[in-house]
C-alpha positions as CSV (number, residue, x, y, z in Angstrom):
1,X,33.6,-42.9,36.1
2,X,34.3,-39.8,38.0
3,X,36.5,-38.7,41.1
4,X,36.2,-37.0,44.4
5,X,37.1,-33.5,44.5
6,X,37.8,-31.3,47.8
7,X,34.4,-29.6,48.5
8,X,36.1,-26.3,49.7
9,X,38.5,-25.8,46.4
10,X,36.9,-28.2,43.9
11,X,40.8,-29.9,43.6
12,X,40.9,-33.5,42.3
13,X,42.0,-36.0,45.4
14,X,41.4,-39.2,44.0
15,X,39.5,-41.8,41.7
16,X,36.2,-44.1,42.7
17,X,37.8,-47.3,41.8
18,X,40.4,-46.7,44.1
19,X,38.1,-47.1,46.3
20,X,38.4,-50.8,48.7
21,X,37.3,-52.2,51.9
22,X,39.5,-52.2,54.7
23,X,36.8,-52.9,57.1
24,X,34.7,-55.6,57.3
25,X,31.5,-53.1,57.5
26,X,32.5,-52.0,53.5
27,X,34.6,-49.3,52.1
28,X,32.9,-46.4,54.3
29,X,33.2,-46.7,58.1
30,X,32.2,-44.2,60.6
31,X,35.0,-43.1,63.8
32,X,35.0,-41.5,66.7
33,X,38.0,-39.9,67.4
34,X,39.2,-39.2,71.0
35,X,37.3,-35.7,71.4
36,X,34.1,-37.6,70.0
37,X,33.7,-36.3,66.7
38,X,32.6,-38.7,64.4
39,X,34.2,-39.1,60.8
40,X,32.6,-41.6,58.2
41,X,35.7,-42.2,56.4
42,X,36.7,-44.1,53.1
43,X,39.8,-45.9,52.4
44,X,41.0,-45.6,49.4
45,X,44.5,-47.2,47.5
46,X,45.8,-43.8,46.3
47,X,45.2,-39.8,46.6
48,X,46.7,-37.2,44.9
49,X,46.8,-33.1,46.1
50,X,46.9,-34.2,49.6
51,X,50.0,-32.8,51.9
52,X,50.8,-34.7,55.1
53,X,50.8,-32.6,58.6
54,X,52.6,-33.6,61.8
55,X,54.2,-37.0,62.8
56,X,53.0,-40.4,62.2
57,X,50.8,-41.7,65.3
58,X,49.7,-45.0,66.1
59,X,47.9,-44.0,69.1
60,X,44.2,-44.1,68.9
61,X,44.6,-45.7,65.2
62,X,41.6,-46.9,63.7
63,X,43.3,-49.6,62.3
64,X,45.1,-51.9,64.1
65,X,49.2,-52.3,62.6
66,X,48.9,-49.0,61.2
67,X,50.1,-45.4,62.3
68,X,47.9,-42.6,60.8
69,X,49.5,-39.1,59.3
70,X,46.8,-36.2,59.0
71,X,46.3,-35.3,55.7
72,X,45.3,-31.6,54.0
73,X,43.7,-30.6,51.0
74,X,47.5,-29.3,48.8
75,X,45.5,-25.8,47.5
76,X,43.0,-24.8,50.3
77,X,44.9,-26.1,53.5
78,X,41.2,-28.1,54.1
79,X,41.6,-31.2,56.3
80,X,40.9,-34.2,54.3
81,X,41.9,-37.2,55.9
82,X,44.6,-39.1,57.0
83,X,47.4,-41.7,55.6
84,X,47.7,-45.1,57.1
85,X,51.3,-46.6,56.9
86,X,52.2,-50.3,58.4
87,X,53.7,-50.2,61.1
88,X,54.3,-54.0,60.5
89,X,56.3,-55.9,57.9
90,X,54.0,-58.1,56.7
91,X,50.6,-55.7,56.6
92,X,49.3,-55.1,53.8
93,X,48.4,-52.5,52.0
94,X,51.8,-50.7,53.4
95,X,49.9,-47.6,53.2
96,X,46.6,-46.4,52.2
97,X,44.2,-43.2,52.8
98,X,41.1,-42.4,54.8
99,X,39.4,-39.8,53.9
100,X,36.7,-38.0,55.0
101,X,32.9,-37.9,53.0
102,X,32.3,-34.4,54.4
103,X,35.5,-33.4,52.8
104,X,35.1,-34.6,49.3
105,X,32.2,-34.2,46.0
106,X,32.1,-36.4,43.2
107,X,32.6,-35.1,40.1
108,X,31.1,-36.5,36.6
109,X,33.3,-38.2,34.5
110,X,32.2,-35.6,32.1
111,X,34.0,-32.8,34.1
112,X,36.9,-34.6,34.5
113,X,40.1,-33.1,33.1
């Protein structure tokens, strides 16, 4: 089926069927952060090559329960996304990622190794 790759470095991140809705408008939202720069973001179960920046925040989450974590790109340094983590006991997923479509390409199964 294929995964998503970092655009910059070309670096595997993560699958498509990891791929779920944690919005009601689908799998792909679009957010406007607080200096009004708008990121369509998936969520997705799990990532891989991604390296967490910073402290978790809950303020301006775009999810309600959970505190986000800015996450980069392990080999380039290239923002990404972000981690979600409850910040509840009984939330679930406990965590998940958001990540950025201008961030990522999908690769071909084909070229997957």
């Amino acid at each position: 089926m294929g995964f998503l790759a970092c655009r910059r470095c070309q670096r595997k991140i993560c699958h498509h069927e990891q791929l779920f809705h944690m919005s009601s408008e689908g799998p792909v939202s679009a957010f406007v952060n607080p200096g009004g720069v708008v990121h369509e973001t998936a969520t997705f179960y799990r990532a891989t090559n991604l390296r967490l920046v910073g402290v978790m925040s809950e303020e301006y989450s775009w999810f309600p329960g959970y505190a986000w974590t800015i996450a980069v790109c392990t080999h380039c340094q290239e923002h990404i996304g972000w981690r979600f983590s409850s910040v509840k006991a009984d939330t679930v997923p406990k965590h998940f990622w958001g990540l950025s479509r201008d961030a990522l390409r999908s690769v071909m199964a084909a070229d997957d190794d």
